[in-house]
C-alpha positions as CSV (number, residue, x, y, z in Angstrom):
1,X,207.1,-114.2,166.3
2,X,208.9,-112.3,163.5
3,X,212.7,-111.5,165.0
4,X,213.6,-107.3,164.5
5,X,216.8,-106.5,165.8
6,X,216.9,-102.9,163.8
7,X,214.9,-99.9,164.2
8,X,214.3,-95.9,164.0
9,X,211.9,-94.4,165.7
10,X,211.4,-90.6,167.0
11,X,210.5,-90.0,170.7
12,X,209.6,-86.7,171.8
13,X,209.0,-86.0,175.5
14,X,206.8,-84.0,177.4
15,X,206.7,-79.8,177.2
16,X,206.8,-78.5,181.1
17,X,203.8,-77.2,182.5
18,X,203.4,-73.5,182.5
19,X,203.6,-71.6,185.5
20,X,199.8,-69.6,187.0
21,X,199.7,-66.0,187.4
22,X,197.3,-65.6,189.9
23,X,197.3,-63.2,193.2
24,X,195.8,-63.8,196.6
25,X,192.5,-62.8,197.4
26,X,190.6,-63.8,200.9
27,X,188.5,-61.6,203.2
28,X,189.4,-59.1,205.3
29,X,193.3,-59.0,203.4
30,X,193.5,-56.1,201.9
31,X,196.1,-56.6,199.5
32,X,196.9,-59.9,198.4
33,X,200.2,-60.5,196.7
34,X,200.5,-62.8,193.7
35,X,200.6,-66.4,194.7
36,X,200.7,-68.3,191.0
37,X,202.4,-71.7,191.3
38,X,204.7,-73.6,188.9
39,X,203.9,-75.7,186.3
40,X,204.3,-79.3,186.1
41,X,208.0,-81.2,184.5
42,X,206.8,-83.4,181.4
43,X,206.8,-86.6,180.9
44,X,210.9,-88.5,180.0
45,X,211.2,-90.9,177.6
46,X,212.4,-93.5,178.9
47,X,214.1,-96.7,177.6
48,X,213.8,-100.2,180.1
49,X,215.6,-103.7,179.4
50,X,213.5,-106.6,180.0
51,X,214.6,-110.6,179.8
52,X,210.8,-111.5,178.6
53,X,211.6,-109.5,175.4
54,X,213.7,-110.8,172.6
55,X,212.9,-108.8,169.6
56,X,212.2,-105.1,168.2
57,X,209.0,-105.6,166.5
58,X,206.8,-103.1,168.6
59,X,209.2,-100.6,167.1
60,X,208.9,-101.8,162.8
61,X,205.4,-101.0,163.2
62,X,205.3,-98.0,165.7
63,X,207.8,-95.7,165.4
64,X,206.4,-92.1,166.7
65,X,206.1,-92.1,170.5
66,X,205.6,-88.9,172.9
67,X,205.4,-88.5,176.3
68,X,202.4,-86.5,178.0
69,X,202.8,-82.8,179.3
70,X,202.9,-81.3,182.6
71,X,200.4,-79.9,184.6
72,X,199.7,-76.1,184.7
73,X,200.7,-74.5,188.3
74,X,197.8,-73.2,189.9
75,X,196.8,-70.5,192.1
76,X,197.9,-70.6,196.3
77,X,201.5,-71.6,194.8
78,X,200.1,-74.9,193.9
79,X,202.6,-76.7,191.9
80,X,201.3,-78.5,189.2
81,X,201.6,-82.2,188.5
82,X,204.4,-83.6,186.9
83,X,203.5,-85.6,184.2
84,X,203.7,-89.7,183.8
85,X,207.1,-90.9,181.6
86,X,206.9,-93.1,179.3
87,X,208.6,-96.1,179.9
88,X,209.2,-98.4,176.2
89,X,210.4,-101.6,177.4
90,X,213.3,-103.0,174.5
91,X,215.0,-106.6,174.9
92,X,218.3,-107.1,177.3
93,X,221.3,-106.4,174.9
94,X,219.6,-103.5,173.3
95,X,222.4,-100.5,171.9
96,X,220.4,-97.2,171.4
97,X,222.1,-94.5,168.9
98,X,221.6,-91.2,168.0
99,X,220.5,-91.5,163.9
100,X,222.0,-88.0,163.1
101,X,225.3,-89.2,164.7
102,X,225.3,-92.7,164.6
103,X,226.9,-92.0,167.8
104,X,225.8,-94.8,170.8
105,X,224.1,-93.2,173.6
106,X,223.4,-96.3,175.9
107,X,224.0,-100.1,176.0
108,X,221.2,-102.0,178.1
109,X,222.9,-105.2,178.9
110,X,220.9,-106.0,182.0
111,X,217.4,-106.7,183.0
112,X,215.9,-104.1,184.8
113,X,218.4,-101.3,183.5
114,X,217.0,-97.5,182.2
115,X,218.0,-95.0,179.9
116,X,216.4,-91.4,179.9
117,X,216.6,-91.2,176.2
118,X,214.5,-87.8,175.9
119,X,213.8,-85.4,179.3
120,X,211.0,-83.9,179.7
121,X,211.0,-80.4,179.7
122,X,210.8,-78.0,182.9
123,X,207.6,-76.4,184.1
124,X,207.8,-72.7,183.9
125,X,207.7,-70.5,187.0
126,X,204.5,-68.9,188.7
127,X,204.6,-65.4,189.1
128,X,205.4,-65.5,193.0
129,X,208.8,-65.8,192.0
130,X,208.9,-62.2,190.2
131,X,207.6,-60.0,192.9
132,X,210.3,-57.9,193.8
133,X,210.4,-54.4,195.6
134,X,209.5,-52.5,192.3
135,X,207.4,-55.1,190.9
136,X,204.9,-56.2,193.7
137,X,201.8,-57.5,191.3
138,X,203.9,-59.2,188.5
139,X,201.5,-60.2,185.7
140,X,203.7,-62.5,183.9
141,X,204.7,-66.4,184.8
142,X,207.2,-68.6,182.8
143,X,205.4,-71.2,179.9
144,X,207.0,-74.2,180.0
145,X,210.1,-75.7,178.5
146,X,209.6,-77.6,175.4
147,X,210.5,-81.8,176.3
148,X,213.8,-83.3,174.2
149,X,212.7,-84.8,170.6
150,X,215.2,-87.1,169.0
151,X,215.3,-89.8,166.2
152,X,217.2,-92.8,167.4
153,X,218.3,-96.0,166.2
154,X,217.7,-98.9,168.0
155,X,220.0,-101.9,167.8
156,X,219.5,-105.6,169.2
157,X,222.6,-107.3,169.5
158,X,222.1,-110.4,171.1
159,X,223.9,-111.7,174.7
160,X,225.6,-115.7,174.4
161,X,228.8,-116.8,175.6
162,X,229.3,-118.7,172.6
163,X,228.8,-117.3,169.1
164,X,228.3,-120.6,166.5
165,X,229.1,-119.4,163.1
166,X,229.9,-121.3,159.7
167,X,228.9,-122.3,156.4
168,X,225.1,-122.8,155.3
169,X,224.4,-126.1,156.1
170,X,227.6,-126.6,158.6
171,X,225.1,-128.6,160.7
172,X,224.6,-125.4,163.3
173,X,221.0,-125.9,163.9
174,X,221.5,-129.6,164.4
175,X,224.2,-128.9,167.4
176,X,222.1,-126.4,169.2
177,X,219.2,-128.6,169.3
178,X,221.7,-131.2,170.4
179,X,223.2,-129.5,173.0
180,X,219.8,-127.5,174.3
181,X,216.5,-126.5,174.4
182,X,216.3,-124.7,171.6
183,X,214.3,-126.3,168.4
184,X,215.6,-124.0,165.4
185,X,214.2,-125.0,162.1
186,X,216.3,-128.0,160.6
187,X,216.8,-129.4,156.9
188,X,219.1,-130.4,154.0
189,X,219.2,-127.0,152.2
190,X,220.9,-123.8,153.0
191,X,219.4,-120.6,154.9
192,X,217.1,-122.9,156.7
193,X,218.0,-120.6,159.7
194,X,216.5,-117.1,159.5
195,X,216.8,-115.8,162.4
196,X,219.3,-116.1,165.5
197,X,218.5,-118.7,168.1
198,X,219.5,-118.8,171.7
199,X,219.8,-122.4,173.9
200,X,221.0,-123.0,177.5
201,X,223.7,-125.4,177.7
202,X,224.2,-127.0,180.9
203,X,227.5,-128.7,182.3
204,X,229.0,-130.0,184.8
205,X,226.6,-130.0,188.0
206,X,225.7,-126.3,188.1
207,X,227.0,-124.5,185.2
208,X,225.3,-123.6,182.4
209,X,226.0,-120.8,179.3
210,X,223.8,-119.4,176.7
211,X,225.1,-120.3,173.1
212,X,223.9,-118.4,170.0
213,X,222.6,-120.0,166.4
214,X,224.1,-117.1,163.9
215,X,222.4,-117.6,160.6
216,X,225.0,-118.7,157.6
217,X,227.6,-116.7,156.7
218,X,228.9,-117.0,152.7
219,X,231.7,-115.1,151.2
220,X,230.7,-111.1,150.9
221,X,228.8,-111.2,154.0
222,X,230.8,-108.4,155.3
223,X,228.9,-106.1,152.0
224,X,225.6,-107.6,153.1
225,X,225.6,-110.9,150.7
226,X,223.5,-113.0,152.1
227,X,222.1,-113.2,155.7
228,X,225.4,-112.5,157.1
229,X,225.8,-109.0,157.2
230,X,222.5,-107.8,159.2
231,X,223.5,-110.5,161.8
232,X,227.3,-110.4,162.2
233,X,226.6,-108.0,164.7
234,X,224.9,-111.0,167.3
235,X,228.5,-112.4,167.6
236,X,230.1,-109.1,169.2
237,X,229.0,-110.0,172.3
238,X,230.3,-113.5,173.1
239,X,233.2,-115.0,175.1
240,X,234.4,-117.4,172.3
241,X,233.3,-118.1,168.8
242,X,232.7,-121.7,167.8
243,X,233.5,-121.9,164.0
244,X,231.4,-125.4,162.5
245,X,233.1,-127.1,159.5
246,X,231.3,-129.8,157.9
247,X,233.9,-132.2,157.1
248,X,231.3,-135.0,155.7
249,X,231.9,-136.8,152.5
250,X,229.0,-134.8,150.7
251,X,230.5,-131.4,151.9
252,X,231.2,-129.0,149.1
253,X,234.6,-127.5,148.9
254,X,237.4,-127.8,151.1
255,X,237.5,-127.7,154.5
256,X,240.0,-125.7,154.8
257,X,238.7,-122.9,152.2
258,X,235.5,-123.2,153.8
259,X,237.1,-122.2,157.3
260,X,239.3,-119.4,155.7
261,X,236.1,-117.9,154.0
262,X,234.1,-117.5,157.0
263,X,237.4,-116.3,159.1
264,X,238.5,-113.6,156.3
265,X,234.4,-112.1,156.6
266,X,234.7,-111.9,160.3
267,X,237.9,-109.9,159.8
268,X,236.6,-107.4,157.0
269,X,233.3,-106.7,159.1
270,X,235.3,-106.2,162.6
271,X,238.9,-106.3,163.5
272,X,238.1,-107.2,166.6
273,X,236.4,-110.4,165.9
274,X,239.2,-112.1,164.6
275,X,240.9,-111.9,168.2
276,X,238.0,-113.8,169.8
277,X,238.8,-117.0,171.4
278,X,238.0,-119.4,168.7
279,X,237.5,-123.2,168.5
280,X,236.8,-125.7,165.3
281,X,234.5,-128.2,165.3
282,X,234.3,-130.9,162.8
283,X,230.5,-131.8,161.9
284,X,228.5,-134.7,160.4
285,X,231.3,-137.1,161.8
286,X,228.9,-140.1,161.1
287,X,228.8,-139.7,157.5
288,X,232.8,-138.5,157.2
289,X,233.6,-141.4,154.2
290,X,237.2,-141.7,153.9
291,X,238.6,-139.4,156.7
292,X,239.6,-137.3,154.2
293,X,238.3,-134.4,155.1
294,X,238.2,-134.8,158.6
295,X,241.9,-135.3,158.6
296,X,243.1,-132.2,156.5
297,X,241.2,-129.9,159.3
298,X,242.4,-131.8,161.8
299,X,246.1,-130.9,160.7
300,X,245.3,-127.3,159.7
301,X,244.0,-126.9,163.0
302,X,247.2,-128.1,165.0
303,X,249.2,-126.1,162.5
304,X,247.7,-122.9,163.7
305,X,247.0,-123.4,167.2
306,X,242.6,-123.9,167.1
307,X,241.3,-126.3,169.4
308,X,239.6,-129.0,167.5
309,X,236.6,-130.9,168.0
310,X,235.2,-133.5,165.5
311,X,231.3,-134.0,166.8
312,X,228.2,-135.7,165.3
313,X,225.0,-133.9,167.0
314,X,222.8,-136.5,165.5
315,X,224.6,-139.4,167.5
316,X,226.2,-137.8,170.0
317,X,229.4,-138.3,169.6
318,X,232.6,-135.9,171.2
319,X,229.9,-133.6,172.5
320,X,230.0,-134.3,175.7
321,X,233.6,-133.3,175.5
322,X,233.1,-130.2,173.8
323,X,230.4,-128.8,176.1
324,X,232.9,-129.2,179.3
325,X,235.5,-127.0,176.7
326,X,232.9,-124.5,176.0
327,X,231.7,-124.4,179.5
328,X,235.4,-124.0,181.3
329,X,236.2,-121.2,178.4
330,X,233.4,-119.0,179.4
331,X,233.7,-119.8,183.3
332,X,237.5,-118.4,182.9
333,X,236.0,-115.4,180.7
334,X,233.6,-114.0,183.2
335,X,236.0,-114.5,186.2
């Protein structure tokens, strides 16, 4: 399945009902009043999270949606019926925005949660609600309110505890398949991932987070070089970022650099970012030569207070010791 997480649509609810104009007539009364009911409320737009969704691509290729209208009101004061809303189910994590403002007008974070997006517009009054004193066969009833019509933006930004972010080729893919479920396309060339991926890591005897595979960020990412920019925006959410540095003997460039690149685009996209919990993790330890590389990261990292963690997904190594990190980081997070 093709992964959205960006869309306009326009969503226009229901017009109200109008109201009857209709008077009483039944034998043997000899002068009925008027009895017209209201009209019906149209139908709301209405916006619902749901954990079985994990993308917006109803919304690339559908983008006008409209809600039904109400019911006339009838004769006898007979109300009529209120129309059905429209209920457009949108992925957990899911930030809706006004397109004319840019301004955000709900954040569904939970499964199960609504958002009226567009209300449906008020049935109009019968004409039993004019008769007066002076006006005792009123021949006029309310038409219906027009229903809310709005272009919106809709926003996925994904929900992890921990954000994996780094180079092309840093060797994310490998230690998310590693470390869970999740089987993200894997080989020896860069933007092999497309596409954010999510895994379940478990630790310890209960615990378990959600860690996020954030396609690979290059320098200008921030300007939308690359894949970076349209996905920087899946890391917002998380407790801690994990920053991957390949520190094999066939990486290219310095370690070092390499780390301050991806650190200076995090920055220039969002301030607030760069004051995200952060950890370092070394990749491709089993192919690390000399030490050379892994050393000068190593020292760079105690110099400036980042957690380090040299790892090899492919054979296992120190990631039994960096899960139990990651998990007691988010554990102290949500508390």
């Amino acid at each position: 399945m093709k992964f959205v997480d960006r869309a306009e649509i326009r969503v226009k609810a229901g017009h109200g009902g109008k109201g009857c104009v209709s008077f009483r007539r039944e034998k043997y009364v000899e002068k009925g009043g008027p009895n017209g009911g209201d009209g019906g409320r149209g139908g709301h737009i209405i916006f619902k999270a749901s954990s079985g969704l994990s993308t917006l691509l109803d919304f690339r290729y559908k983008r006008q949606y409209a809600a039904k209208k109400g019911e006339g009101g009838k004769g006898q004061q007979m109300h009529g019926k209120n129309a059905e809303d429209l209920i457009l189910p949108v992925p957990v994590g899911t930030i809706i925005k006004d397109a004319v403002t840019d301004e955000t007008i709900a954040d569904l974070t939970k499964d199960g949660q609504e958002f009226i997006a567009a209300k449906g517009g008020r049935g109009g009054l019968g004409n039993i609600h004019y008769k007066g004193p002076t006006r005792q066969a009123p021949r006029y009833a309310q038409p219906g309110e027009d229903g809310e019509e709005r272009e919106l933006v809709l926003e996925l930004k994904l929900i992890a505890d921990v954000g994996l972010i780094g180079l092309p080729n840093a060797g994310k893919s490998t230690l998310i398949s590693a470390l869970s479920a999740a089987r993200p396309k894997i080989a020896d060339y860069p933007f092999t991932t497309l596409k954010p991926a999510l895994g379940v890591v478990k630790f310890g005897e209960y615990g378990s987070f959600v860690i996020a595979d954030i396609p690979g960020l290059i320098e200008g990412a921030h300007e939308g070089t690359g894949l970076g920019f349209q996905f920087l925006r899946h890391v917002e959410r998380t407790s801690i970022l994990l920053h991957l540095v390949d520190i094999s003997e066939m990486a290219i460039g310095d370690p070092v650099e390499n780390f301050k690149k991806i650190q200076r685009e995090l920055e220039l996209y969002s301030p607030e970012l760069i004051k995200k919990p952060l950890a370092v993790a070394g990749t491709k330890l089993d192919i690390k030569g000399d030490g050379k590389n892994l050393d000068k990261l190593a020292q760079y990292c105690k110099d400036n207070n980042y957690d380090f963690f040299p790892v090899c997904a492919v054979t296992g190594a120190g990631l039994n010791k960096l899960t139990a990190y990651l998990g007691k980081k988010v554990k102290k997070h949500k508390k």
